[in-house]
N, C-alpha and C positions, 0 to 999 in steps of 0.2 A: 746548737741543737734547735729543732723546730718547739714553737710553742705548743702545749698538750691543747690548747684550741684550735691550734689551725683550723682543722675542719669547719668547726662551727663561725668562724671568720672568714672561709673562704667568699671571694666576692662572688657572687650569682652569674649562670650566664645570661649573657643581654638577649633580651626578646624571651624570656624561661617562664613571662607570665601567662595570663591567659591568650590576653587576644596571641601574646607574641606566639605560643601553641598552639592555638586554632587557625593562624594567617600558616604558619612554616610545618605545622606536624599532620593538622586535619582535615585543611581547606582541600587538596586533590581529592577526597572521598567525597565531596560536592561535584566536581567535577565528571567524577565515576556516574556519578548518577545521574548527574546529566547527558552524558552520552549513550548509557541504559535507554534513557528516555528516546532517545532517538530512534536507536534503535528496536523499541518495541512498538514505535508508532508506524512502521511500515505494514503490520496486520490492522489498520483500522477497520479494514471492510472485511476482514474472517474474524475477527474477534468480539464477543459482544459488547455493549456499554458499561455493564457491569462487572467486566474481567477490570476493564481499563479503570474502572473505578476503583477495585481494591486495591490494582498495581500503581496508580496514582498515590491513594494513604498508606500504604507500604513503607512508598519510597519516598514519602514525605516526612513519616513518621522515623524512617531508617535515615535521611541526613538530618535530621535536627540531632537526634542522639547520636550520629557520628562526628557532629559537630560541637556538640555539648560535651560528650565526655571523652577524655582521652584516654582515658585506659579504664578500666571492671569493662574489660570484655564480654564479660557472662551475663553482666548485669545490661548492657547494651543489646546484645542476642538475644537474649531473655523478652527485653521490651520489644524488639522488632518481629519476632517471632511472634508472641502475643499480638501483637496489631494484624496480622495475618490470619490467627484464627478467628478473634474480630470481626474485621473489617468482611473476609470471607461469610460468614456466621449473618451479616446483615443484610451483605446485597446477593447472595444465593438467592434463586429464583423460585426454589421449593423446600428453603427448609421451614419443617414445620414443627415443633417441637412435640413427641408424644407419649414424654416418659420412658424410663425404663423397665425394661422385660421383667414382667412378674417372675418370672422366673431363670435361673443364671444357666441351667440345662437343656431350655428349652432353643432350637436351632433356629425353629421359624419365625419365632419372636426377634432372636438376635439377627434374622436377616429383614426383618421388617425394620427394627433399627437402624441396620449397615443402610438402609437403602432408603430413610428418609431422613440423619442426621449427618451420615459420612458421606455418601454418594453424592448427596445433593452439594457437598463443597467443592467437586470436581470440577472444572479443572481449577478452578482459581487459589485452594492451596496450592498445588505445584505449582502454579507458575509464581506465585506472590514468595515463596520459597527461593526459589530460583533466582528469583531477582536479588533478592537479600544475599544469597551465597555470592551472585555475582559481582554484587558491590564489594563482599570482604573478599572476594580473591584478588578479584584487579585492584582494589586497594593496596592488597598485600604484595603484590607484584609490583605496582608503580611506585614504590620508595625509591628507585633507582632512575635516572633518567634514560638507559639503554631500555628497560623494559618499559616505564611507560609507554617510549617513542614506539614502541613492538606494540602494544595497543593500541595507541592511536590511529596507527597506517593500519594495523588489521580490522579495527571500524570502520574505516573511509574506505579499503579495498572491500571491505562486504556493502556497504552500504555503496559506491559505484556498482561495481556486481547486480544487486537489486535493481541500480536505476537504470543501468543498462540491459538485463534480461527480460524487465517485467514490466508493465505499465504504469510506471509509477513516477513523481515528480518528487526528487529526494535532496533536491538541490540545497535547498534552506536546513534541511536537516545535517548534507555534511556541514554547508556552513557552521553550524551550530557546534561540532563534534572537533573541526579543526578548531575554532574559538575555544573551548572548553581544553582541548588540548594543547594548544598554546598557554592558557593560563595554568593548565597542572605544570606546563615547563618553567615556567615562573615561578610557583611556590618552591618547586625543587632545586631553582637555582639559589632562591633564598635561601635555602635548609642548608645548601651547601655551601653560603656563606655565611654562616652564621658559624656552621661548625668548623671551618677553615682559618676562617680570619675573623675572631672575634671582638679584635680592635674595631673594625671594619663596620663589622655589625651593630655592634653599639654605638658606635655614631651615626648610622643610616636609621635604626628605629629610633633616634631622638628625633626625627625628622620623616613621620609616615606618608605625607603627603606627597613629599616630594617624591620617597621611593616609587608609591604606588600610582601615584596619577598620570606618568608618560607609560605605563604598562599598559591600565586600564583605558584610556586615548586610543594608542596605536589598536589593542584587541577590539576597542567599540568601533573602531572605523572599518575593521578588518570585517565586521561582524555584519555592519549596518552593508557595506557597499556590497556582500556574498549576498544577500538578501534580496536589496532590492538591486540588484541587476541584472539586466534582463539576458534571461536566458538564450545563447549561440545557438543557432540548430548545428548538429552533429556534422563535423568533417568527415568522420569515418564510422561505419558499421559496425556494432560490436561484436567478434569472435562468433557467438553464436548465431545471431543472427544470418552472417555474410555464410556461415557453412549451410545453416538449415536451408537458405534461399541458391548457394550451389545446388546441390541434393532436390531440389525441385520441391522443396517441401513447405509448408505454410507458417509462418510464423503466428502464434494465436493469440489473442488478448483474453489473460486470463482471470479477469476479475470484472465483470458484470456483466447486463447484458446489452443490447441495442445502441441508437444512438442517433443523432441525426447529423445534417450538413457541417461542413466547418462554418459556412456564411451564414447560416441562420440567424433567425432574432432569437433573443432569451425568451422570458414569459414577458419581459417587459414592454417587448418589442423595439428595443432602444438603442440595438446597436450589435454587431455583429459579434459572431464568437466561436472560438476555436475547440470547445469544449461542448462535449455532449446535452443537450437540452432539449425543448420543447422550444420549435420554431415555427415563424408565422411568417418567414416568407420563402415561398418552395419554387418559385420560378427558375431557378438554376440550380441542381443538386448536382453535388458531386464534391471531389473531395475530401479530404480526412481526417477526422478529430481525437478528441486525445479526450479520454474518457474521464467524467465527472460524479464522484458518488456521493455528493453532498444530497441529504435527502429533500424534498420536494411535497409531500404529503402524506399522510398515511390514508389508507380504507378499509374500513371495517366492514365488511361485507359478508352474505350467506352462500356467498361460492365465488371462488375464483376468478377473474376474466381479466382479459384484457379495457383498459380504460381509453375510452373511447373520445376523440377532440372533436377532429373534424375527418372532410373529407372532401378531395378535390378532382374534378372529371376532365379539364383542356388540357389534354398534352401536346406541350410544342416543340418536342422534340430535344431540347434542356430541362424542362422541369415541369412544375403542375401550377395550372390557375383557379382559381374558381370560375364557376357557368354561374349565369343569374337563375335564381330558385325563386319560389315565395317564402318571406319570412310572417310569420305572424305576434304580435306585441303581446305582451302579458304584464299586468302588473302583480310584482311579489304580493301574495297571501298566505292564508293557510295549511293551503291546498293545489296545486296547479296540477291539471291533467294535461297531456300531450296525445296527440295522434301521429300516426305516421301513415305515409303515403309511400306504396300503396299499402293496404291493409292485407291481414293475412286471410285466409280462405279457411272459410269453414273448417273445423274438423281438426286444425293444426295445432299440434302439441306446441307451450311452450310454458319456461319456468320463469316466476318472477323472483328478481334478485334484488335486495333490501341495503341500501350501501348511503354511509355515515362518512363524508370525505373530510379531512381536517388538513388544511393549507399548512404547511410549515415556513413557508418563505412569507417574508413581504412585500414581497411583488406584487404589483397590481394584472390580475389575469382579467381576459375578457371573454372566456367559456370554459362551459364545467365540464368536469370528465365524467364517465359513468359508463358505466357494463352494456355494449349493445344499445340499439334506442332506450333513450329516459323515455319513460311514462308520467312520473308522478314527481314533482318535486314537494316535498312536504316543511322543509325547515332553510333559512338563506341567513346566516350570520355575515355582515359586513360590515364595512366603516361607512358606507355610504349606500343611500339607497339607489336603486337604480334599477329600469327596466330590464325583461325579458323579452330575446326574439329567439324563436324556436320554428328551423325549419323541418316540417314534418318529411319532407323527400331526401334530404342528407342525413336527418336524426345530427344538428348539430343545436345544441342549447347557450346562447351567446346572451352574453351583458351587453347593456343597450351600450354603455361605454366602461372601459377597463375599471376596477377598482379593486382596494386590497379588500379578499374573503375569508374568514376567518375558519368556517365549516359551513357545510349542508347536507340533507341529509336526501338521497333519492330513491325512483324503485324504478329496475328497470325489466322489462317482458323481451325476454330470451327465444328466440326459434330452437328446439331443439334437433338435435342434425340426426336425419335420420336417411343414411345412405343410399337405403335401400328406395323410398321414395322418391328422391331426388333424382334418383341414373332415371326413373319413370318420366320425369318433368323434361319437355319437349323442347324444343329449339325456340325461342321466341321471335314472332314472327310479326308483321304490322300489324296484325288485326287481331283480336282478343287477347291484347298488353296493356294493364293497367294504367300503364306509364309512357309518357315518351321514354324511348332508351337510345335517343340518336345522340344526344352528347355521351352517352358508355360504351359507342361503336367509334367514337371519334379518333383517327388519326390520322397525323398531317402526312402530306404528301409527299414529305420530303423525307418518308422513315425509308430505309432501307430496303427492297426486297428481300431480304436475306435472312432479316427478321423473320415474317411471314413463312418462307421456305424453313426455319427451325423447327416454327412450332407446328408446322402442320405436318412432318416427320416424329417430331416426337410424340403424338398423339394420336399417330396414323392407326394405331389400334383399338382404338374409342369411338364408341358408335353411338355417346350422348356429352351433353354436356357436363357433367358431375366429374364424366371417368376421363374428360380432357383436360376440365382445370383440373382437376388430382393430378393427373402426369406433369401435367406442367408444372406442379406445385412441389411435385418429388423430382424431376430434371432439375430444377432449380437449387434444390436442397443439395444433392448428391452430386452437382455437376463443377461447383463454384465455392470455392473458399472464402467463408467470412474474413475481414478485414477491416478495420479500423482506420488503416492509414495506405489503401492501396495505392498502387505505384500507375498515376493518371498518365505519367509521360509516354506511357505506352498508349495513351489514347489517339487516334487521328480521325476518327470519323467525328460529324460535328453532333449525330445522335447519341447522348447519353445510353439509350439502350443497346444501342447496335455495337457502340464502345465496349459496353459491361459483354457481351454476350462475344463478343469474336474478339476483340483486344485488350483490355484490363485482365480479364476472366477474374476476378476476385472484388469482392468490394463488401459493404454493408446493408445494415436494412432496405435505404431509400433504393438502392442498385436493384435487389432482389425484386421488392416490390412492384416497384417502377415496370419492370423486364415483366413480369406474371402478369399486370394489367396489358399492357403494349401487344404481349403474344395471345393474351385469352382475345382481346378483339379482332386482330386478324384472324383469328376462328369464327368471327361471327358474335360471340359470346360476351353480352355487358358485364362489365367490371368497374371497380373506380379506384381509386387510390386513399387511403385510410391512415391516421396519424394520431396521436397520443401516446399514452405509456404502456407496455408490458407490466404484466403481475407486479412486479416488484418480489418482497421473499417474507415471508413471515416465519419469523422467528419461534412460535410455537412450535411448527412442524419439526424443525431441528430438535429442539429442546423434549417432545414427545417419544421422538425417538432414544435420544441419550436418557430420561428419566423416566420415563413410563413404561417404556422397553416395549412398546405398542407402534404401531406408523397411522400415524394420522393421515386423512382423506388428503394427496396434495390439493386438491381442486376444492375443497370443502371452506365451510365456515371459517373466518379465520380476520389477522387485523395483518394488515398487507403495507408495509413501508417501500414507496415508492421512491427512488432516486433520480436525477437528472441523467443518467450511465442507462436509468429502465426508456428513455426515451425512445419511440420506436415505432414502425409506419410496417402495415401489411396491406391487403389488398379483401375486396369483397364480389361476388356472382351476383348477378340477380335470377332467383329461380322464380318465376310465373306461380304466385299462390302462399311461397314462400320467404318472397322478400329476400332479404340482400342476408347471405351466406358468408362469412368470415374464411378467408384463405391465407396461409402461412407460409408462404415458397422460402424465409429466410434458415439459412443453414443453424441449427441450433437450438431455436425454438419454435413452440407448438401455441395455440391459440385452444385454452379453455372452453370447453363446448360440452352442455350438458347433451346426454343422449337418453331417449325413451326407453323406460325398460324392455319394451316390448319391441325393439327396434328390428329389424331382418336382418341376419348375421351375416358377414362379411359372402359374396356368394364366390364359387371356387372358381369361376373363370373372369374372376375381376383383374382388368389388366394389372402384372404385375409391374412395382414401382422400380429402375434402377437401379441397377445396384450399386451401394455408396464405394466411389472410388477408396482403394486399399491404401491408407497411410501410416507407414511404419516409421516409430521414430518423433512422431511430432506428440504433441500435448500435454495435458499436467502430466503423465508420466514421466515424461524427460524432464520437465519442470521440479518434477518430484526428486527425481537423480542429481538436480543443480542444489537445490537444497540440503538433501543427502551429502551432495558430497563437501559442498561450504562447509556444514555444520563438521563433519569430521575432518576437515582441516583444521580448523578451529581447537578442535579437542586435541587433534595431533598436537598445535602449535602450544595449547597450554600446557602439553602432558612435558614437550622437549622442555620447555622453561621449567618445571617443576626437577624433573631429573636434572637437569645443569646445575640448579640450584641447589640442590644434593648432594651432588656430586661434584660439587665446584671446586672440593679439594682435591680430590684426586685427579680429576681430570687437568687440574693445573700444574701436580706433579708429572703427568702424561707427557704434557705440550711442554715440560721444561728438560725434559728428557729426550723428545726427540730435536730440543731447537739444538741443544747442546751436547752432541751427541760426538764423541770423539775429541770434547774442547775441555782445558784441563780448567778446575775453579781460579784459580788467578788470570786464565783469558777470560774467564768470565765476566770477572770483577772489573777488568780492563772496557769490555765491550758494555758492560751496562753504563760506567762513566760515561763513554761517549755519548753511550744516548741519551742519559742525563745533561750532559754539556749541548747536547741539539736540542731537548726539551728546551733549557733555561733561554740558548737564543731565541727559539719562537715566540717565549713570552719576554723579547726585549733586553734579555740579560745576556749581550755579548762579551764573550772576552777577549780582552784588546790581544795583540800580538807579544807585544811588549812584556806583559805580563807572565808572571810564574802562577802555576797552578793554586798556592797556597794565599798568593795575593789577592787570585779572580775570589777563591772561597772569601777571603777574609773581609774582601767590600762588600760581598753577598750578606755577610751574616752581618756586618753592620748597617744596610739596609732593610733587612728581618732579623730583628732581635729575635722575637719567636722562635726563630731556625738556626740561630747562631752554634747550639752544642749541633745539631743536627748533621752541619754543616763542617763542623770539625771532627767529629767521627768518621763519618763519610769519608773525609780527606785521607784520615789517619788508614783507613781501612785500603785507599787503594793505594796510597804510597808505599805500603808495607806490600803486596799482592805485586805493584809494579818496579819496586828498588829494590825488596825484601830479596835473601837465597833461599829459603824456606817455601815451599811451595801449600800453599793454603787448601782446607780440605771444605766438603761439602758445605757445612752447616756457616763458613766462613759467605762463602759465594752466594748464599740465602741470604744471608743476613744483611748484606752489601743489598742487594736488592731491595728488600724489605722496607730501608730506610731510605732508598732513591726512590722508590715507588710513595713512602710517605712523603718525600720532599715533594714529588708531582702533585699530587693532592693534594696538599696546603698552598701550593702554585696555580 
């Protein structure tokens, strides 16, 4: 008889302590989370900083306590839950705390409530929720290594998915999710050797280093070389892409706006780059970049505009130079005023605009941005002091040499556009023109006739200059498909412009631009070519709408976060009185321009503009349908994993029914042997020819003591099923199974 202690003497399992539980039972739920992470950093530019911020202490908060305890489930929920309304509760953008309702009956009080203490945690409960559930399901799920390995590839096929359909560089992130996944297959080999072979096990945890440091090796190398390797350009087109470009249709970039050359300089000037920015050398554009939303600066300003660099007038037929100007020196003071040339005329409306720019990068720039001609600089924060040259006929405001700027502060004097005077302003002619304008008529000799021959059809119903850059500026919108990465090998002419206009047909800002300046002079008509940043997006506007349930002015007051993706070049008129007029021919956007209240209303026989080519099929919409349908894949694929798992009994009596269907329980018992006997060779355990059935067991079980009864049951069971005359019934032929499916397992 057994001692009435046994239990309390039984020896412990090896590895049953802590770390041994947190390495084998809790460490995957680190991993869950780390691959969450990956996958929520694909919304960095739609999501705010403050989302990411809660869903950062969330799931910070949610692996330490998955990792700290391993079981009071409730008491783990409990905390992570709580850190959700928290963490939510402090980086909400308007919650304001304002008491509760005098009284429990009254509706308007409890929706004053709903809508400055609930509302305002939107979205960032649900998603901070969400996350949580999605660590404990997929946790729940990858105790098995079939289901993990089902998570794993269904992150890395969504996250390819993404990097393939959408503009986005996701490379380091699968790296990240395969690593992460490779080490949850490691804890769960451990777990399964621990609970297999427990001899095993307890002698590999007297020794953790050794265990774990060829793991940790091979995954850090797996990890570092995914990283830094430089990325292949694509063999093949992905699925969507190759149909939508059958189908004649435009592939869009769907996350930000503008963008400049692939060859540009940075701010720094220092060296070429593939990636959207603010460039300073424009003598060859062309080519495709890959858009960058890293931010650049913000401006706080009392309306909207485009921010303003430079501006360059020699086209040579590849790109833009500068013409020699006058510049004039300034040294930083208090105060600096600017003029510009030429000055506006009597009587002419314009607004001034009040703008606080705050550098984000540490680049050293060498001119400042701002709305329209600067007027007035009032404030110059820098590391180093250094002149000012400001020329008044470009309206370009340059450091006498580069250095890093920390902020300043400008005011800038806006033309307001007022249509209706402008179609009145005359053809400028030699004589009574402020300005020379022979470098804004300039083009080489060698552009195309064909050029010329576009624009003077597509204009052919404008009878000033106002309603001929407008056509040209609406041809250009509605004629040509934005692109980021157009397809140049279609190019053959050595003019950039005459390329975009009769062989590319698609391209980006510089293309658009370029093409509006080139065609308004062959009309006659000065132009020049203009570079800086688009709006950028402020964040208020969004946030007004969702919480105030009001629409803020878009063009209004506001603090404006510029990115390197806003980077972006349009074109400007010179109107006689009115100075140089802002024009926007690029597909997608529009160019800020305050208007007179009192301005002359559109009149009815203004040429109308194009109509925008009909595209069915392309944009966030179908964008919206790939998302859609992922996401309910997704659901699909967790819903079938949860019913299997439910159902796993029965459906195992299903599949044992139809395998053996017609076959009596002692073929059964016969046929599972064999396949018992082909498992044991796979893993090394042949049996010799020579030998009797009872012999192969009997080396087996003195090889694994562990498995010795195992092993003789087994025997006994099929030598009765295959010597026996007695023919064995259901629950025999289960049972036979049951125990050669245990001997697998422990194998």
């Amino acid at each position: 008889m057994k001692p009435s202690n046994a239990r309390s003497t039984a020896k412990p399992v090896p590895g049953s302590g802590f770390w041994g539980r947190l390495v084998v039972e809790r460490l995957h739920r680190l991993f869950v989370v780390v691959i969450l992470l990956q996958l929520i950093r694909c919304f960095g530019d739609y999501w705010w900083p403050e989302t990411y911020s809660v869903l950062y202490g969330v799931l910070a908060v949610t692996a330490i306590c998955e990792l700290v305890f391993s079981r009071a489930y409730v008491v783990r929920l409990a905390l992570e839950l709580g850190s959700v309304v928290i963490l939510s509760v402090l980086y909400s953008p308007y919650f304001l705390w304002t008491g509760w309702p005098d009284r429990w009956n009254n509706p308007s009080q409890w929706s004053t409530f709903y809508e400055y203490h609930i509302a305002s945690l939107h979205p960032f409960v649900e998603l901070a929720v969400g996350a949580v559930l999605f660590v404990h399901l997929v946790s729940w799920l990858g105790r098995n290594r079939s289901a993990a390995i089902a998570v794993i590839i269904t992150s890395i096929g969504v996250m390819a998915t993404l990097d393939s359909f959408f503009p986005l560089e996701l490379w380091k992130n699968i790296a990240l999710i395969v690593t992460s996944g490779l080490g949850w297959l490691v804890v769960l080999h451990l777990r399964q050797l621990r609970n297999r072979h427990p001899e095993s096990w307890e002698a590999l945890s007297e020794r953790p280093i050794e265990l774990a440091l060829p793991a940790v090796v091979v995954i850090s190398l797996l990890l570092l070389s995914g990283i830094i390797m430089p990325r292949a350009p694509a063999l093949l087109e992905d699925p969507y892409t190759i149909w939508s470009q059958a189908q004649g249709m435009t592939v869009p970039a769907f996350k930000g706006e503008g963008g400049v050359l692939s060859n540009s300089f940075t701010l720094t000037g220092s060296g070429g780059s593939a990636s959207s920015g603010y460039g300073r050398d424009d003598r060859t554009i062309g080519g495709g970049f890959n858009f960058d939303y890293s931010p650049v600066m913000t401006v706080q300003a009392s309306r909207r505009s485009y921010w303003r660099g430079e501006t360059k007038a020699v086209y040579s037929g590849k790109g833009w130079s500068d013409s020699k100007t006058d510049l004039l020196d300034f040294v930083p003071g208090t105060v600096l005023n600017f003029g510009m040339e030429p000055g506006r005329a009597a009587g002419i409306k314009t607004e001034k605009v009040s703008q606080t720019v705050t550098i984000l990068r540490k680049d050293k720039i060498s001119v400042l941005f701002g709305a329209g001609p600067i007027s007035k600089l009032t404030e110059l924060h820098s590391d180093t002091n250094t002149g000012l040259r400001w020329s008044p006929e470009e309206w370009e405001l340059h450091l006498s040499k580069p250095v890093r700027v920390q902020s300043y502060t400008i005011e800038s004097e806006l033309t307001m556009l007022d249509r209706g005077a402008l179609r009145g302003v005359k053809y400028p002619t030699g004589t009574g023109v402020s300005i020379d304008l022979a470098r804004y008529l300039q083009l080489p000799q060698s552009l195309p006739k064909r050029v010329a021959d576009l624009a003077a059809k597509v204009t052919a119903g404008a009878t000033n200059a106002y309603d001929k850059a407008d056509l040209l500026e609406q041809y250009l919108k509605n004629t040509y498909p934005y692109n980021n990465k157009p397809d140049i090998s279609k190019q053959k002419s050595a003019d950039v412009t005459d390329a975009f206009l009769f062989e590319i047909k698609e391209g980006y800002c510089d293309y658009y631009s370029t093409a509006f300046v080139v065609m308004a002079r062959s009309l006659g008509i000065p132009a020049r070519w203009v570079k800086g940043y688009a709006s950028g997006f402020d964040p208020a506007f969004t946030e007004s709408m969702r919480f105030a349930g009001s629409l803020k002015d878009p063009d209004g007051a506001g603090t404006y976060t510029v990115r390197n993706a806003d980077a972006h070049s349009w074109a400007e008129v010179y109107f006689e009185g009115y100075g140089w007029i802002p024009f926007e021919p690029t597909a997608g956007f529009y160019v800020p321009q305050p208007v007179p209240s009192d301005a002359l209303p559109v009149l009815q026989n203004e040429p109308a503009a194009p109509a925008a080519p009909v595209n069915t099929g392309t944009g966030v919409g179908r964008i919206g349908w790939w998302v859609t349908g992922i996401g309910a894949a997704s659901l699909m694929f967790v819903a079938a994993v949860l019913l299997l798992r439910k159902r796993r009994g029965k459906m195992a009596v299903l599949w044992s029914r139809l395998r053996y269907a017609g076959v009596t329980p002692n073929q059964r018992i016969v046929r599972e042997m064999e396949r018992l006997l082909r498992f044991m060779k796979r893993r090394g355990l042949k049996r010799e020819e020579h030998e009797t059935m009872r012999e192969t067991f009997k080396s087996w079980g003195d090889k694994f003591s562990s498995l010795r009864s195992d092993f003789e049951g087994i025997l006994q069971r099929f030598e009765q099923a295959r010597y026996g005359r007695d023919s064995g019934g259901e629950s025999e032929a289960r049972d036979f199974a049951q125990e050669a499916a245990k001997i697998r397992k422990a194998l």
